[in-house]
NUMARDO-9324 format. One line per field, with one value per residue (C-alpha): residue in three letters; x, y, z; residue number from 0. Coordinates in nm, 3 decimals. Example, Ala and Ser with C-alpha at 12.3 -4.5 7.8 and 13.67 -1.06 7.14 Angstrom:
# residues 2
rest	(ALA, SER)
east	(1.230, 1.367)
north	(-0.450, -0.106)
up	(0.780, 0.714)
nr	(0, 1)
***
This chain:
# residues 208
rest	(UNK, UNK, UNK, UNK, UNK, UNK, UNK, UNK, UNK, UNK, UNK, UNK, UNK, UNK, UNK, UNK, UNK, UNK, UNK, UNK, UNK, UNK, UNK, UNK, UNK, UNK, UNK, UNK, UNK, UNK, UNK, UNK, UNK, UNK, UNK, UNK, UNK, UNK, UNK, UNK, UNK, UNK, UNK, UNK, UNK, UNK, UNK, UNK, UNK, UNK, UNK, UNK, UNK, UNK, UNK, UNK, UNK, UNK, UNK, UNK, UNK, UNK, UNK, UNK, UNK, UNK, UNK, UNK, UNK, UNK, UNK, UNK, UNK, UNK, UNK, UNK, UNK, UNK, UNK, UNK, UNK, UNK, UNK, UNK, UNK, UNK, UNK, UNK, UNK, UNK, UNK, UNK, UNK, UNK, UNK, UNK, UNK, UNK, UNK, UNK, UNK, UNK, UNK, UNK, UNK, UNK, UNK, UNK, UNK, UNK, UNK, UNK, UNK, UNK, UNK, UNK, UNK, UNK, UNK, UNK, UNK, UNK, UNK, UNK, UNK, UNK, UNK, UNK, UNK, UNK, UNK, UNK, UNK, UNK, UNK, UNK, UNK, UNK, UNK, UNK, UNK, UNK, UNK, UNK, UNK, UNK, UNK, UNK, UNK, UNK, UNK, UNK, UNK, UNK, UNK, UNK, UNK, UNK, UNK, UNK, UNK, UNK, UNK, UNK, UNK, UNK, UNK, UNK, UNK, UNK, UNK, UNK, UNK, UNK, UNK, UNK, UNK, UNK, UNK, UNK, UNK, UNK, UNK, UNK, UNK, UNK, UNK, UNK, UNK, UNK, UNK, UNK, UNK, UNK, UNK, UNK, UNK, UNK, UNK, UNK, UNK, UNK, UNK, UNK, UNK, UNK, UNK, UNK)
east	(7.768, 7.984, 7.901, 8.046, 7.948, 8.034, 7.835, 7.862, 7.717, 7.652, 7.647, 7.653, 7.407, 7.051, 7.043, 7.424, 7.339, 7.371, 7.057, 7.092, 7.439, 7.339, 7.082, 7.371, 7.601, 7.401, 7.323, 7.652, 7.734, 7.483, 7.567, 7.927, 7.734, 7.726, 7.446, 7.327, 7.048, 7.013, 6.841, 6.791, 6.788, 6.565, 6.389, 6.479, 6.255, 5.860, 5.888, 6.196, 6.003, 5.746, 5.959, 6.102, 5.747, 5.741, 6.156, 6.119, 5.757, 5.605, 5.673, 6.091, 6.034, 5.813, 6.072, 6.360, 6.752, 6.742, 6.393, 6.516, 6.812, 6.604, 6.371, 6.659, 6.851, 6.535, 6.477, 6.845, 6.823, 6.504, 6.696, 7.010, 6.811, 6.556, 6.782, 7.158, 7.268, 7.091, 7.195, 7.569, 7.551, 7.419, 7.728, 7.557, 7.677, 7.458, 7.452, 7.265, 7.165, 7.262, 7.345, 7.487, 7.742, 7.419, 7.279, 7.630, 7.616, 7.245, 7.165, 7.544, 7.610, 7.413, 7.059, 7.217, 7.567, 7.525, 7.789, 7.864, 7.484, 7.522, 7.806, 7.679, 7.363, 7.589, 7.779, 7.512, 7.248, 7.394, 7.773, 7.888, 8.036, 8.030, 8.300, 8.329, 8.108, 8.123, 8.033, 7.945, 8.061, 7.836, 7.811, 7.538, 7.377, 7.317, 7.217, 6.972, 6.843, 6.792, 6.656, 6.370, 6.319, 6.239, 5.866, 5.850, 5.704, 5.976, 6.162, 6.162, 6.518, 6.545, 6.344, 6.592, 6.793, 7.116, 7.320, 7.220, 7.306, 7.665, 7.697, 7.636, 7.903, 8.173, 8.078, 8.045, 8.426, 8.520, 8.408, 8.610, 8.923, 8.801, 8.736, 9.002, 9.032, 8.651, 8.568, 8.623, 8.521, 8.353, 8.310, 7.953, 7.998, 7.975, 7.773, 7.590, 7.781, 8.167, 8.068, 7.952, 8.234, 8.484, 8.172, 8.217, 8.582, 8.624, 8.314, 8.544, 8.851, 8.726, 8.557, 8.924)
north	(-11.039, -11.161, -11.251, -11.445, -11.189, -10.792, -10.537, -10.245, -9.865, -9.536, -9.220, -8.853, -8.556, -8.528, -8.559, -8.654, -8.960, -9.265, -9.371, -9.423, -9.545, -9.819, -9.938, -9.927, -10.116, -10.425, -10.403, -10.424, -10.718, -10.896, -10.900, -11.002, -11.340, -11.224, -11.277, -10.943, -10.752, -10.429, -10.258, -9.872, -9.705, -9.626, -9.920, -10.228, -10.467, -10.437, -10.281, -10.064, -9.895, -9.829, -9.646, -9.476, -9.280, -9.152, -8.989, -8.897, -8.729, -8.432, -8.095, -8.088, -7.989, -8.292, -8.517, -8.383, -8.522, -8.692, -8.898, -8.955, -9.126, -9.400, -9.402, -9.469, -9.705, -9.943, -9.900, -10.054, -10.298, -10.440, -10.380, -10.578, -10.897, -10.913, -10.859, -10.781, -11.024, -11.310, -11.195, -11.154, -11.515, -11.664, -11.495, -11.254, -10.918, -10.647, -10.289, -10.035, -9.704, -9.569, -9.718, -9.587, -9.348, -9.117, -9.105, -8.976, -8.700, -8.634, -8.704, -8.685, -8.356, -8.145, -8.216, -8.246, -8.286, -8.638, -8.860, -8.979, -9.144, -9.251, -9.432, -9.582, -9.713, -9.825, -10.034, -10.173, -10.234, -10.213, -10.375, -10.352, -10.136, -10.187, -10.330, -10.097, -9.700, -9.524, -9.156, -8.963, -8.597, -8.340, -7.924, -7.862, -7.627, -7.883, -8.181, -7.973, -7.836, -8.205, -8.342, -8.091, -8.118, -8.479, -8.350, -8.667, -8.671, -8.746, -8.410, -8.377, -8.327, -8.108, -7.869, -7.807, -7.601, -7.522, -7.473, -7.803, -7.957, -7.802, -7.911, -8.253, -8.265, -8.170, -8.432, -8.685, -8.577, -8.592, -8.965, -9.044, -8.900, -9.100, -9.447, -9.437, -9.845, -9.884, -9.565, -9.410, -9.024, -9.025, -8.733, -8.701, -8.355, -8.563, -8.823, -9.082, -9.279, -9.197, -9.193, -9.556, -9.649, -9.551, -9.721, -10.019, -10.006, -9.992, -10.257, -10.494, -10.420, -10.535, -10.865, -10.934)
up	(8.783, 8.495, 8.192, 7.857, 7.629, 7.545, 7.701, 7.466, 7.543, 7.353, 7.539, 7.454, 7.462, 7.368, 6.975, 6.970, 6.716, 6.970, 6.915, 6.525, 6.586, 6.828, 6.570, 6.289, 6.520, 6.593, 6.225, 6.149, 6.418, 6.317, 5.963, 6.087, 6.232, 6.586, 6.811, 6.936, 7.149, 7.108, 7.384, 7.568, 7.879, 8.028, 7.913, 7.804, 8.017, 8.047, 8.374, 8.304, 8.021, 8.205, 8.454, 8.128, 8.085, 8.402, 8.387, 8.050, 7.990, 8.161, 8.313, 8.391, 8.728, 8.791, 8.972, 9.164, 9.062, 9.390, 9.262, 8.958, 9.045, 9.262, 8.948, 8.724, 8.928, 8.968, 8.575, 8.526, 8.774, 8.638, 8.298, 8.381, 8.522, 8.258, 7.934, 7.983, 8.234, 8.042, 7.705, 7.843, 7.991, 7.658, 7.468, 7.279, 7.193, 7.385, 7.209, 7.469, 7.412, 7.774, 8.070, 8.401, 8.280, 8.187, 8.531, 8.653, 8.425, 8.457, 8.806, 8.954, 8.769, 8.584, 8.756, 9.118, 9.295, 9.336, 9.217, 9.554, 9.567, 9.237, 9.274, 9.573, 9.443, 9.100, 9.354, 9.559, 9.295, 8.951, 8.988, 8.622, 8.381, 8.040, 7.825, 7.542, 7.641, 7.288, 7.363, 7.062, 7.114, 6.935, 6.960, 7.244, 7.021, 6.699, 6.906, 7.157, 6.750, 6.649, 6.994, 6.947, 6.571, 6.674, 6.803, 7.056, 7.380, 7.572, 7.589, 7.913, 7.952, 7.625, 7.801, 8.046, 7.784, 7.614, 7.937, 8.065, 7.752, 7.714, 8.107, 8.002, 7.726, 7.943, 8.178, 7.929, 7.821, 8.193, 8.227, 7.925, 8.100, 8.418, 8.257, 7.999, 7.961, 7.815, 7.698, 7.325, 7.228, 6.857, 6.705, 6.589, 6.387, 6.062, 5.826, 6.004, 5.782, 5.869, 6.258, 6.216, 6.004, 6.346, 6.605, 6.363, 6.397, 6.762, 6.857, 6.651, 6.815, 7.117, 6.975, 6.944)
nr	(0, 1, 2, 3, 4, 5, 6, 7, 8, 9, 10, 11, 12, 13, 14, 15, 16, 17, 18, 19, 20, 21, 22, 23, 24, 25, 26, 27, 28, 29, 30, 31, 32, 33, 34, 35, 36, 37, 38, 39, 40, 41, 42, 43, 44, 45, 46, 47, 48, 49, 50, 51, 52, 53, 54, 55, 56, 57, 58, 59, 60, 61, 62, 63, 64, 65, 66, 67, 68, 69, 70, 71, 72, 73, 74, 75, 76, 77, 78, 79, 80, 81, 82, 83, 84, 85, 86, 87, 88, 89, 90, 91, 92, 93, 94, 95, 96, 97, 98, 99, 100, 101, 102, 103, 104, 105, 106, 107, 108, 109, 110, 111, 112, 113, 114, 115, 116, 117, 118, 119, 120, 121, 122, 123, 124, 125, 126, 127, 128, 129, 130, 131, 132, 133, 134, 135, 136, 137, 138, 139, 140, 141, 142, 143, 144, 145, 146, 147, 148, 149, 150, 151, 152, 153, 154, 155, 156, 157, 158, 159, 160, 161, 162, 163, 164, 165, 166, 167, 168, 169, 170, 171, 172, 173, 174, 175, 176, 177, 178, 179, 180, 181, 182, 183, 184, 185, 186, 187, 188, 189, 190, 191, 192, 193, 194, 195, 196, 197, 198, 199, 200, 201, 202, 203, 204, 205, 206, 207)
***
């Protein structure tokens, strides 16, 4: 499953910022010339967002971590053949919001102990990392604050709490200490502007 192009990623907590940044990113690529698709997960691909509804709206008890990870993995696989895989094979840049880091914190940590079946399915289903994982790093408190200011209907995971939420920030941090060769720890405790200004700055360091 190789490709021509970069696979970029943003990760972090709920309200962290990645979602803004990943917008400012491909902005900023494609003002640079580059070809780019910017894209989310879940979603990404007609059926993958409609798989997104289901994990992401509704009572937080309604699916249990070992559900959810099936339901995410077949969201990303539909994902990857629909829109990354071609995009990466055309030589395009691809800037996602989320990918497969997210379900080992969600569903291999802080929703379940299930790493080992994440990684499994990963390998048998998924089979690639991304190039360049930017996780944003943000206090639990202010990004839970922000996620529900939002007033969305996909807070399903919001509405697990603060503990969840400071659970998932460690084990972001943890998976930067684990894939040290692609990943890079932003600190998202400032202007929208000066956190793009470092995204900007490491997305181009690997274009070279």
């Amino acid at each position: 499953m190789g490709g021509k192009g970069l696979f970029i990623t943003l990760e972090g907590i709920d309200g962290s910022g990645k979602s803004t940044q990943a917008r400012l990113l491909a902005d900023h690529l494609r003002a640079q010339g580059y070809q780019v698709v910017q894209t989310r997960e879940p979603g990404g691909a007609p059926g993958a967002e409609d798989i997104r509804a289901l994990v992401l709206q509704g009572d937080p008890d309604r699916w249990s971590p070992e559900t959810e990870l099936l339901l995410f993995t077949a969201a990303r696989r539909d994902h990857l053949e629909k829109t990354i895989l071609p995009a990466l094979n055309a030589g395009k840049i691809v800037v996602c919001d989320r990918f497969a880091d997210s379900t080992r914190v969600y569903q291999g940590v802080t929703r379940g102990d299930l790493r080992d079946k994440v990684d499994e399915l990963h390998r048998l289903m998924i089979g690639r990392e991304p190039d360049l994982t930017l996780i944003i790093d943000m206090d639990p408190e202010t990004g839970l604050a922000r996620a529900k200011g939002r007033g969305g209907d996909e807070e399903r995971f919001e509405d697990f709490g603060l503990d969840m939420q400071r659970q998932m920030r460690a084990a972001f941090l943890d998976l930067a200490d684990e894939f040290p060769r692609r990943c890079r720890v932003i600190d998202g405790n400032r202007p929208p502007e000066e956190v793009a200004a470092e995204v900007n700055a490491h997305a181009e360091a690997a274009l070279l």
